[in-house]
VOLOKE-847584 format. One record per residue (C-alpha): x, y, z. Coordinates in Angstrom, 2 decimals, padded with zeros to 5 digits. Layout:
N
        c1        c2        c3
         X         Y         Z
...
END
This chain:
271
        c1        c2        c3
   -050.96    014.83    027.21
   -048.23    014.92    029.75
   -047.21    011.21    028.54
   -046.82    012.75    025.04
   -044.20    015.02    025.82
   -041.54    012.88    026.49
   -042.29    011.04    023.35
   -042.31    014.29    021.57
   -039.06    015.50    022.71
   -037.30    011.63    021.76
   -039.15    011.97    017.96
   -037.81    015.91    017.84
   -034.27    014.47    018.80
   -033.63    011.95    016.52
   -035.01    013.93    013.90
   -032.33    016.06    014.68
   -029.43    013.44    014.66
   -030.79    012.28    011.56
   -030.80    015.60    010.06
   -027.11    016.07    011.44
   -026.09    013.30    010.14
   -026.85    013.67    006.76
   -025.39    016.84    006.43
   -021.99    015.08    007.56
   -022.58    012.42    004.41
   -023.56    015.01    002.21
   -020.44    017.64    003.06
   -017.99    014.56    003.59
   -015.60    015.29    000.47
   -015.14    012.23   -002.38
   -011.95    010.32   -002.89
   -009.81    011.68   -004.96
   -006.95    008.90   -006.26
   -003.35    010.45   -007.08
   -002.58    012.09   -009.37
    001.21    011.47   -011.11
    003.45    014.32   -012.35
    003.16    012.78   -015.79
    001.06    010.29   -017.43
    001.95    006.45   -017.35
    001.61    006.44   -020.92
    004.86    009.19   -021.09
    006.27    007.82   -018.42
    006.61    004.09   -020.29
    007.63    005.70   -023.76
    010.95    007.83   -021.76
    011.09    004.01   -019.90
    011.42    002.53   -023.34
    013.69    005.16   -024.78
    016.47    004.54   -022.26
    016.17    000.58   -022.05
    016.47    000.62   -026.17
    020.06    002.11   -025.64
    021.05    000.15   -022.75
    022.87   -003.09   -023.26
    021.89   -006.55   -021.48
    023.96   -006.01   -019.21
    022.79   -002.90   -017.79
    019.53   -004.29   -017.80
    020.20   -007.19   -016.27
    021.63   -004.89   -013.49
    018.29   -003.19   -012.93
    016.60   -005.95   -011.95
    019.24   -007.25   -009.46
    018.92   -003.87   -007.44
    022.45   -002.26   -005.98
    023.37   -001.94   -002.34
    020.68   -003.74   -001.23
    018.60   -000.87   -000.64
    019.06    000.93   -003.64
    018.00    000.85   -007.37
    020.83    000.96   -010.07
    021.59    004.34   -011.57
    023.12    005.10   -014.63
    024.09    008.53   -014.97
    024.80    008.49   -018.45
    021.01    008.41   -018.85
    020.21    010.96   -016.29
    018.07    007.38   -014.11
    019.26    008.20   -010.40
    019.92    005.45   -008.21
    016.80    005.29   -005.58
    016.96    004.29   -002.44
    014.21    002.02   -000.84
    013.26    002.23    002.87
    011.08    000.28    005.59
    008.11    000.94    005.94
    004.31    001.65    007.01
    004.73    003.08    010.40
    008.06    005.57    009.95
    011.39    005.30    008.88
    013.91    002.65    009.34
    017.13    003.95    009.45
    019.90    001.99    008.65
    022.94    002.29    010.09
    024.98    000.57    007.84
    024.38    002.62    005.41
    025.78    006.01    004.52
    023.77    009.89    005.04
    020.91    008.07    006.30
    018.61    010.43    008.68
    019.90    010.91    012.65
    016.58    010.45    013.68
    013.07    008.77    013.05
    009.61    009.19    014.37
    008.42    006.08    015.40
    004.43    006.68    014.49
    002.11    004.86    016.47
    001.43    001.33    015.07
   -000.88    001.17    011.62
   -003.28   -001.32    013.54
   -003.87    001.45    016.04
   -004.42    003.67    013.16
   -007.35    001.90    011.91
   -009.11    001.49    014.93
   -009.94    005.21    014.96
   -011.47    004.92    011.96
   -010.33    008.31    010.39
   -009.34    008.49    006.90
   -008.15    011.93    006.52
   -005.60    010.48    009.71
   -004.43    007.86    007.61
   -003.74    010.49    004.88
   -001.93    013.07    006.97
    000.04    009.59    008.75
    001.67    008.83    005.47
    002.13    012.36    004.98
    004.20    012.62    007.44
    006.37    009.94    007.18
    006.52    010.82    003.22
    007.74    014.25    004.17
    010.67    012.03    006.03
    011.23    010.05    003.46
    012.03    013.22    001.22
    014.10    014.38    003.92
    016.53    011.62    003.91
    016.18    011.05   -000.22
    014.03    008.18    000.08
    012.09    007.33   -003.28
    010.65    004.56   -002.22
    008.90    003.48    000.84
    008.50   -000.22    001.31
    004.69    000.21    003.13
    002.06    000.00    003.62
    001.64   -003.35    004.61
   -001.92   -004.58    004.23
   -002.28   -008.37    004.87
   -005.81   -009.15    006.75
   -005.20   -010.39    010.57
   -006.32   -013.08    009.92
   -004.03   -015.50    011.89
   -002.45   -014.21    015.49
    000.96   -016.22    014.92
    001.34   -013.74    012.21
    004.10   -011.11    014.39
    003.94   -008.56    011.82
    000.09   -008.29    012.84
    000.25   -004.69    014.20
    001.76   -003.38    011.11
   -001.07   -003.74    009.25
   -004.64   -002.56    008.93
   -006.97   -005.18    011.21
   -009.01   -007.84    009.99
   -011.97   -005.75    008.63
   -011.17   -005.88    004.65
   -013.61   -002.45    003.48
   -011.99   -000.51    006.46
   -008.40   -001.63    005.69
   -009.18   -000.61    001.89
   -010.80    003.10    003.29
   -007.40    003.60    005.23
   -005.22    002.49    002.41
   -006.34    004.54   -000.48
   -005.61    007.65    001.84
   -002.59    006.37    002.85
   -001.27    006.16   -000.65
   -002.36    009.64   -001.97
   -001.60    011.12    001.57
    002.58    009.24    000.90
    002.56    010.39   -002.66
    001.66    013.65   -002.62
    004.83    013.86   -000.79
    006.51    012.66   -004.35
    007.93    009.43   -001.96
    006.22    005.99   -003.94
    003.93    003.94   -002.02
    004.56   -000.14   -002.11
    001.42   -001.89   -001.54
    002.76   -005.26    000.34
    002.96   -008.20    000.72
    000.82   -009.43   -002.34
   -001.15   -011.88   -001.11
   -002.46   -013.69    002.08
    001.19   -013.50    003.77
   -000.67   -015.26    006.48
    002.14   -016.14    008.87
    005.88   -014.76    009.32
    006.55   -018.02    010.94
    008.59   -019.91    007.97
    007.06   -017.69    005.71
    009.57   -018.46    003.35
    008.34   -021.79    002.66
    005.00   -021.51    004.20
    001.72   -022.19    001.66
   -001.60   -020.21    002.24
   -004.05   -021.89    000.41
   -006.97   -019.83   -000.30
   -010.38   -020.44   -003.13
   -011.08   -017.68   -005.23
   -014.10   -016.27   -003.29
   -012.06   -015.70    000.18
   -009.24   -013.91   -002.11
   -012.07   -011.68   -003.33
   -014.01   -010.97    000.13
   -010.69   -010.70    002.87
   -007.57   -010.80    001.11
   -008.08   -008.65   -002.26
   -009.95   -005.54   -001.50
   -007.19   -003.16    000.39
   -004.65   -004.02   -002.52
   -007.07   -003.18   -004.86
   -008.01    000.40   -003.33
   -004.33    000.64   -002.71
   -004.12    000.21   -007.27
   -007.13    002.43   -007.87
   -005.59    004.81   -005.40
   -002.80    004.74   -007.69
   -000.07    003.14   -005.35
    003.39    003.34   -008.03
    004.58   -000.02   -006.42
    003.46   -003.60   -005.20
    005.66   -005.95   -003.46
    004.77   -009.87   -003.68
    005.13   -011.70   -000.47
    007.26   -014.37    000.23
    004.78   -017.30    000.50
    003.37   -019.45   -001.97
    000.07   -019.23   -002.57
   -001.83   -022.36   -003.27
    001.35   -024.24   -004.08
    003.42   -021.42   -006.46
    005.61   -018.41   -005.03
    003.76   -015.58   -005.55
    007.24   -014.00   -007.22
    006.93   -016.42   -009.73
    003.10   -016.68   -009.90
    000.82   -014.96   -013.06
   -001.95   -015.62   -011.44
   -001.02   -013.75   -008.34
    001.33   -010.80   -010.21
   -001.20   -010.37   -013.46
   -004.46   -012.09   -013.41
   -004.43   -012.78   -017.37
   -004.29   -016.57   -017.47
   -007.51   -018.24   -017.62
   -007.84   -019.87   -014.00
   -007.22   -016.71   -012.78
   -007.37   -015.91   -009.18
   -007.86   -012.31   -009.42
   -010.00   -011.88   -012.63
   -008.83   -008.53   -012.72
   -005.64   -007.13   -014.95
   -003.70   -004.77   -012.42
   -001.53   -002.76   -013.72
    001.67   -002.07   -011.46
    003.87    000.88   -012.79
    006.41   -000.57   -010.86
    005.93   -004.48   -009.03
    009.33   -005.25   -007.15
    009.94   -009.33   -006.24
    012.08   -009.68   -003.56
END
Protein backbone atom coordinates (compact mmCIF):
# COMPACT_ATOMS: atom_id res chain seq x y z
CA UNK A 1 0.00 0.00 0.00
CA UNK A 2 2.56 2.49 1.08
CA UNK A 3 4.55 1.65 -2.32
CA UNK A 4 1.33 2.67 -4.15
CA UNK A 5 1.24 6.04 -3.08
CA UNK A 6 4.01 7.41 -4.68
CA UNK A 7 2.88 5.86 -7.86
CA UNK A 8 -0.47 7.33 -7.28
CA UNK A 9 0.59 10.79 -6.75
CA UNK A 10 3.13 10.52 -10.28
CA UNK A 11 -0.26 8.99 -12.33
CA UNK A 12 -2.50 12.02 -10.55
CA UNK A 13 0.29 14.49 -11.79
CA UNK A 14 0.66 13.86 -15.17
CA UNK A 15 -2.86 13.52 -15.53
CA UNK A 16 -2.84 16.90 -14.55
CA UNK A 17 -0.14 18.24 -17.03
CA UNK A 18 -1.89 16.45 -19.58
CA UNK A 19 -5.11 17.98 -18.76
CA UNK A 20 -3.24 21.47 -18.63
CA UNK A 21 -1.93 21.08 -21.55
CA UNK A 22 -4.68 20.53 -23.61
CA UNK A 23 -6.51 23.29 -22.46
CA UNK A 24 -3.43 25.49 -23.74
CA UNK A 25 -3.97 23.69 -27.46
CA UNK A 26 -7.49 24.01 -27.26
CA UNK A 27 -7.60 28.00 -26.09
CA UNK A 28 -4.38 28.75 -28.28
CA UNK A 29 -6.13 31.15 -30.94
CA UNK A 30 -5.84 30.10 -35.00
CA UNK A 31 -3.83 32.03 -37.51
CA UNK A 32 -5.39 34.53 -38.94
CA UNK A 33 -3.45 35.75 -42.45
CA UNK A 34 -3.80 39.64 -43.30
CA UNK A 35 -6.14 41.05 -44.30
CA UNK A 36 -5.61 44.10 -47.17
CA UNK A 37 -7.56 47.40 -47.14
CA UNK A 38 -8.93 46.37 -50.51
CA UNK A 39 -9.08 43.33 -52.52
CA UNK A 40 -6.18 42.34 -54.99
CA UNK A 41 -8.67 41.98 -57.55
CA UNK A 42 -9.51 46.14 -57.10
CA UNK A 43 -6.34 46.78 -56.37
CA UNK A 44 -5.00 45.32 -60.05
CA UNK A 45 -8.03 46.93 -62.02
CA UNK A 46 -6.99 50.88 -60.34
CA UNK A 47 -3.16 49.26 -61.24
CA UNK A 48 -4.36 48.82 -64.77
CA UNK A 49 -6.29 52.03 -65.03
CA UNK A 50 -3.26 54.23 -64.40
CA UNK A 51 -0.60 52.12 -66.47
CA UNK A 52 -3.26 52.35 -69.61
CA UNK A 53 -2.68 56.23 -69.49
CA UNK A 54 0.88 56.23 -68.80
CA UNK A 55 3.31 56.33 -71.66
CA UNK A 56 6.46 53.88 -72.04
CA UNK A 57 8.32 55.98 -70.69
CA UNK A 58 6.80 56.42 -67.44
CA UNK A 59 6.61 52.88 -67.22
CA UNK A 60 9.79 52.15 -67.99
CA UNK A 61 10.60 54.52 -65.03
CA UNK A 62 8.71 52.36 -62.55
CA UNK A 63 10.62 49.60 -62.90
CA UNK A 64 14.04 51.36 -62.65
CA UNK A 65 13.03 52.68 -59.06
CA UNK A 66 14.13 56.57 -58.15
CA UNK A 67 16.66 57.58 -55.55
CA UNK A 68 17.69 54.38 -54.91
CA UNK A 69 15.46 53.88 -52.13
CA UNK A 70 12.43 55.08 -53.47
CA UNK A 71 9.63 54.06 -55.95
CA UNK A 72 8.72 56.58 -58.80
CA UNK A 73 5.74 58.81 -58.19
CA UNK A 74 3.71 60.48 -60.51
CA UNK A 75 1.54 62.93 -59.06
CA UNK A 76 -0.51 63.49 -61.90
CA UNK A 77 -2.01 60.10 -61.04
CA UNK A 78 -2.27 60.61 -57.39
CA UNK A 79 0.82 57.07 -57.17
CA UNK A 80 3.17 58.56 -54.31
CA UNK A 81 6.67 57.89 -54.50
CA UNK A 82 7.47 55.09 -51.63
CA UNK A 83 10.28 54.80 -49.93
CA UNK A 84 11.92 51.34 -49.19
CA UNK A 85 13.94 50.64 -46.00
CA UNK A 86 16.30 47.84 -44.42
CA UNK A 87 15.09 45.53 -42.82
CA UNK A 88 14.04 42.51 -40.40
CA UNK A 89 15.49 43.58 -37.17
CA UNK A 90 14.67 47.69 -37.11
CA UNK A 91 15.27 50.50 -39.13
CA UNK A 92 18.18 51.50 -41.14
CA UNK A 93 18.49 54.96 -41.32
CA UNK A 94 20.20 56.48 -43.94
CA UNK A 95 21.99 59.33 -43.67
CA UNK A 96 22.33 60.31 -47.00
CA UNK A 97 19.14 60.69 -47.43
CA UNK A 98 16.77 63.50 -46.55
CA UNK A 99 13.86 63.54 -43.25
CA UNK A 100 14.94 60.18 -42.46
CA UNK A 101 14.18 59.27 -38.58
CA UNK A 102 16.95 60.69 -35.74
CA UNK A 103 16.81 57.54 -34.18
CA UNK A 104 16.31 53.65 -34.53
CA UNK A 105 15.74 50.80 -32.18
CA UNK A 106 18.09 48.32 -32.86
CA UNK A 107 15.73 45.05 -31.91
CA UNK A 108 17.47 42.18 -30.77
CA UNK A 109 18.64 39.91 -33.66
CA UNK A 110 15.67 37.75 -35.59
CA UNK A 111 17.79 34.49 -34.85
CA UNK A 112 17.42 35.29 -31.18
CA UNK A 113 13.83 35.80 -31.85
CA UNK A 114 13.19 32.37 -32.88
CA UNK A 115 14.87 30.66 -30.30
CA UNK A 116 12.13 31.66 -27.84
CA UNK A 117 9.81 30.13 -29.75
CA UNK A 118 6.91 32.70 -29.31
CA UNK A 119 4.80 33.61 -32.13
CA UNK A 120 2.66 36.26 -30.78
CA UNK A 121 6.62 37.89 -30.05
CA UNK A 122 7.35 37.67 -33.53
CA UNK A 123 4.02 39.47 -34.25
CA UNK A 124 4.32 42.30 -31.76
CA UNK A 125 8.48 42.45 -33.09
CA UNK A 126 7.35 43.50 -36.50
CA UNK A 127 4.84 45.54 -34.95
CA UNK A 128 7.01 47.52 -33.62
CA UNK A 129 9.35 48.19 -36.07
CA UNK A 130 6.18 48.68 -38.56
CA UNK A 131 4.95 51.37 -36.23
CA UNK A 132 8.65 52.96 -37.08
CA UNK A 133 8.45 52.49 -40.33
CA UNK A 134 5.13 54.65 -40.40
CA UNK A 135 6.86 57.06 -38.37
CA UNK A 136 9.50 57.92 -40.77
CA UNK A 137 7.01 57.29 -44.07
CA UNK A 138 8.39 54.06 -44.84
CA UNK A 139 6.05 51.90 -47.23
CA UNK A 140 8.11 49.35 -47.59
CA UNK A 141 10.27 47.34 -45.39
CA UNK A 142 12.91 45.27 -47.08
CA UNK A 143 12.54 42.13 -44.26
CA UNK A 144 12.11 39.70 -43.17
CA UNK A 145 14.85 37.79 -44.26
CA UNK A 146 14.21 34.06 -44.13
CA UNK A 147 17.03 31.98 -45.75
CA UNK A 148 17.60 28.52 -43.68
CA UNK A 149 21.18 28.53 -41.76
CA UNK A 150 22.15 26.28 -43.46
CA UNK A 151 25.85 27.21 -44.14
CA UNK A 152 27.92 29.25 -41.21
CA UNK A 153 30.04 31.32 -43.90
CA UNK A 154 26.71 32.78 -44.58
CA UNK A 155 27.36 36.48 -42.30
CA UNK A 156 23.90 37.48 -42.67
CA UNK A 157 23.10 34.22 -40.52
CA UNK A 158 21.66 36.05 -37.46
CA UNK A 159 19.25 37.96 -39.47
CA UNK A 160 17.28 35.26 -40.17
CA UNK A 161 15.07 32.65 -38.58
CA UNK A 162 17.55 29.40 -37.67
CA UNK A 163 17.81 26.34 -39.48
CA UNK A 164 14.51 24.68 -38.33
CA UNK A 165 12.21 25.28 -41.62
CA UNK A 166 8.33 24.69 -39.72
CA UNK A 167 9.57 27.07 -36.88
CA UNK A 168 11.02 29.72 -39.25
CA UNK A 169 7.54 29.46 -41.23
CA UNK A 170 5.47 29.77 -37.51
CA UNK A 171 7.59 33.03 -36.85
CA UNK A 172 7.18 34.41 -40.30
CA UNK A 173 3.51 34.33 -40.89
CA UNK A 174 3.24 36.45 -37.58
CA UNK A 175 5.79 38.54 -38.53
CA UNK A 176 4.05 39.57 -41.68
CA UNK A 177 0.49 40.21 -40.29
CA UNK A 178 2.13 41.62 -37.02
CA UNK A 179 4.34 44.44 -39.95
CA UNK A 180 1.20 44.90 -41.94
CA UNK A 181 -1.25 45.62 -39.71
CA UNK A 182 0.92 48.55 -39.23
CA UNK A 183 -0.09 49.44 -43.12
CA UNK A 184 4.12 49.22 -43.68
CA UNK A 185 4.51 46.08 -46.62
CA UNK A 186 6.37 43.12 -45.67
CA UNK A 187 9.24 41.78 -48.33
CA UNK A 188 9.71 38.19 -47.92
CA UNK A 189 13.66 37.83 -48.92
CA UNK A 190 15.93 36.65 -50.42
CA UNK A 191 13.98 34.14 -52.73
CA UNK A 192 15.75 31.27 -52.63
CA UNK A 193 18.64 29.31 -50.89
CA UNK A 194 20.88 32.65 -50.69
CA UNK A 195 23.22 30.22 -49.10
CA UNK A 196 26.35 32.33 -48.73
CA UNK A 197 27.01 36.29 -48.78
CA UNK A 198 30.48 35.38 -49.70
CA UNK A 199 30.44 36.27 -53.67
CA UNK A 200 26.94 35.92 -53.57
CA UNK A 201 26.73 37.75 -56.58
CA UNK A 202 28.07 35.10 -58.65
CA UNK A 203 27.77 32.29 -56.27
CA UNK A 204 25.42 29.04 -57.51
CA UNK A 205 23.37 27.03 -54.86
CA UNK A 206 22.43 24.06 -56.43
CA UNK A 207 19.59 22.43 -54.82
CA UNK A 208 16.96 19.09 -56.20
CA UNK A 209 13.49 19.73 -55.92
CA UNK A 210 12.82 17.74 -52.69
CA UNK A 211 15.44 19.86 -50.42
CA UNK A 212 13.69 23.16 -51.98
CA UNK A 213 10.43 21.67 -50.68
CA UNK A 214 11.61 20.33 -47.07
CA UNK A 215 14.38 23.43 -45.93
CA UNK A 216 14.34 26.12 -48.29
CA UNK A 217 10.49 26.63 -49.39
CA UNK A 218 8.29 26.43 -46.40
CA UNK A 219 8.92 30.00 -44.47
CA UNK A 220 8.41 31.81 -47.96
CA UNK A 221 5.47 30.03 -48.44
CA UNK A 222 3.80 30.88 -44.91
CA UNK A 223 5.29 34.27 -45.48
CA UNK A 224 2.62 34.19 -49.20
CA UNK A 225 -0.27 32.56 -47.38
CA UNK A 226 0.31 35.06 -44.64
CA UNK A 227 -0.23 37.47 -47.28
CA UNK A 228 3.33 39.16 -47.34
CA UNK A 229 2.58 42.29 -50.33
CA UNK A 230 6.29 41.79 -51.47
CA UNK A 231 9.10 39.15 -52.30
CA UNK A 232 12.57 40.02 -53.08
CA UNK A 233 14.72 37.41 -55.25
CA UNK A 234 18.19 36.92 -54.05
CA UNK A 235 21.15 37.57 -55.77
CA UNK A 236 22.44 34.02 -56.49
CA UNK A 237 21.74 31.73 -59.14
CA UNK A 238 20.08 28.90 -58.41
CA UNK A 239 21.04 25.76 -60.16
CA UNK A 240 22.82 27.69 -62.87
CA UNK A 241 20.07 30.80 -63.66
CA UNK A 242 19.77 34.17 -61.53
CA UNK A 243 16.92 33.84 -59.67
CA UNK A 244 15.94 37.62 -61.10
CA UNK A 245 15.77 36.19 -64.29
CA UNK A 246 14.52 32.68 -63.35
CA UNK A 247 10.50 31.43 -63.97
CA UNK A 248 11.08 28.69 -62.26
CA UNK A 249 12.22 30.42 -59.15
CA UNK A 250 9.81 33.85 -59.57
CA UNK A 251 6.50 31.77 -60.93
CA UNK A 252 6.58 28.09 -60.86
CA UNK A 253 4.40 27.74 -64.23
CA UNK A 254 6.90 26.10 -66.56
CA UNK A 255 6.81 22.46 -66.63
CA UNK A 256 10.19 21.46 -64.78
CA UNK A 257 9.13 23.50 -62.22
CA UNK A 258 10.94 23.78 -59.02
CA UNK A 259 8.23 25.02 -56.93
CA UNK A 260 5.08 23.29 -58.39
CA UNK A 261 3.19 25.88 -56.87
CA UNK A 262 1.85 29.33 -58.73
CA UNK A 263 2.63 32.18 -56.08
CA UNK A 264 1.17 35.01 -56.56
CA UNK A 265 3.31 38.20 -55.50
CA UNK A 266 1.21 41.50 -55.47
CA UNK A 267 4.32 43.10 -55.68
CA UNK A 268 7.97 40.88 -56.46
CA UNK A 269 10.88 43.55 -56.59
CA UNK A 270 14.41 42.20 -58.50
CA UNK A 271 17.15 43.97 -57.38
Amino acid sequence: MKRSVPLLLILILISACSSLNNQEYKTETMFQPFQPPISYNNAKEQALKILNQMTIDEKISLIGGHNVFFTKGFEKFNVPAMYLSDATQGVNIRSHLDDQLEKSVAFPSPIALASTWNKELAGNYAKSIGEECRAGEIAVLLGPGMNIYRVAQNGRNFEYFGEDPYLAARMIENYVVGMQNTGTMATLKHFVANNTDYKRRTSNSVVDKRTLHEIYLPAFEAGVDAGAMAVMTSYNLVNGEYTGQNKDVITGTSSNSLIHKTFYFPMIEII
